[in-house]
C-alpha positions in Angstrom: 43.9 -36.2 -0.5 45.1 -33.0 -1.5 42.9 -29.5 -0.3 41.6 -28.6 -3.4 40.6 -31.8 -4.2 38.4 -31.7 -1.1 37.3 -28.2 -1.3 36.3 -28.7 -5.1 34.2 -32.0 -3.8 33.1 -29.5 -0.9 31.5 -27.0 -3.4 30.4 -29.7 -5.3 28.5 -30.7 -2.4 27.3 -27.1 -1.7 25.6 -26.5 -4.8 24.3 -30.0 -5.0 22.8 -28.8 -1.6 21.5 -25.8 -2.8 20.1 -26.4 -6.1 18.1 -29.5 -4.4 16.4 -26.8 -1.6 15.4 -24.1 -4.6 14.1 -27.2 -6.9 12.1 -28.0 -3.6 11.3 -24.5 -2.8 10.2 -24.1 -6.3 7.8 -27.2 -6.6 6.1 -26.2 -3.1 5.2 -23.0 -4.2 3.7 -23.8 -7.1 2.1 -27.1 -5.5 0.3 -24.7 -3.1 -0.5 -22.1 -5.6 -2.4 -24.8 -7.9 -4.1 -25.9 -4.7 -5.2 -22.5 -3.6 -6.4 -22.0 -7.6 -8.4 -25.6 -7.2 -10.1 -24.5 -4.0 -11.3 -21.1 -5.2 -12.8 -22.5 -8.5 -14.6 -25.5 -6.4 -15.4 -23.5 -3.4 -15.8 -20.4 -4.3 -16.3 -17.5 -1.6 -19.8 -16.1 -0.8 -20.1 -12.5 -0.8 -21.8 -11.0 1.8 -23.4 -7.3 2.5 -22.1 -5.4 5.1 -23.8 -4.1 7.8 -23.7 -1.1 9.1 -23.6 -0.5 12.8 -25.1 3.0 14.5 -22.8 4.5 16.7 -25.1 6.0 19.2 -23.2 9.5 20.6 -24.0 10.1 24.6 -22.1 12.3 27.1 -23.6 9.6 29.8 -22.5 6.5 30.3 -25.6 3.6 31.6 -25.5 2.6 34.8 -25.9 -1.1 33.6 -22.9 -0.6 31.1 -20.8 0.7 34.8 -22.5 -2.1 36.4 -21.2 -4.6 34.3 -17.7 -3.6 33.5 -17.1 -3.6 37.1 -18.4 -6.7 37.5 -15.9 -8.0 34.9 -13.3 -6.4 36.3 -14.4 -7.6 39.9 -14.7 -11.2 38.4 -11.1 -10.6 36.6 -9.4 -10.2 39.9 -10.7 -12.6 41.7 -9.6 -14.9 39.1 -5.7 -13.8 39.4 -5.6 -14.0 43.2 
């Protein structure tokens, strides 16, 4: 067999290869795409209001808030050893 017999059946090969993976590629993405579509239009998302959260400005910090990070942290050690 000559060489360019085999590299012709090689590209042959090559872009029977290739066009297979984009036809595939192609057929996915618009498979998932018309799933997405089918769940929004039967499930459709609830909106919900935000809520707003106060951020409460202090120069001190509460005991209890030390207390319990330090117990955490206590806790968090303990755990690794």
């Amino acid at each position: 067999m000559a060489v360019s017999t085999m590299l012709q059946q090689a590209a042959e090969l090559m872009a029977i290869g290739m066009v297979t993976v984009f036809v595939f590629l192609t057929v996915l993405v618009i498979i998932i795409q018309l799933m997405s579509l089918s769940i929004r239009r039967f499930f459709p998302t609830k909106k919900t209001t935000a809520t707003t959260v106060e951020v409460v400005e202090s120069d001190t910090i509460s005991p209890r808030v030390v207390a319990a990070i330090t117990a955490a942290i206590h806790q968090h050690r303990q755990q690794q050893n």
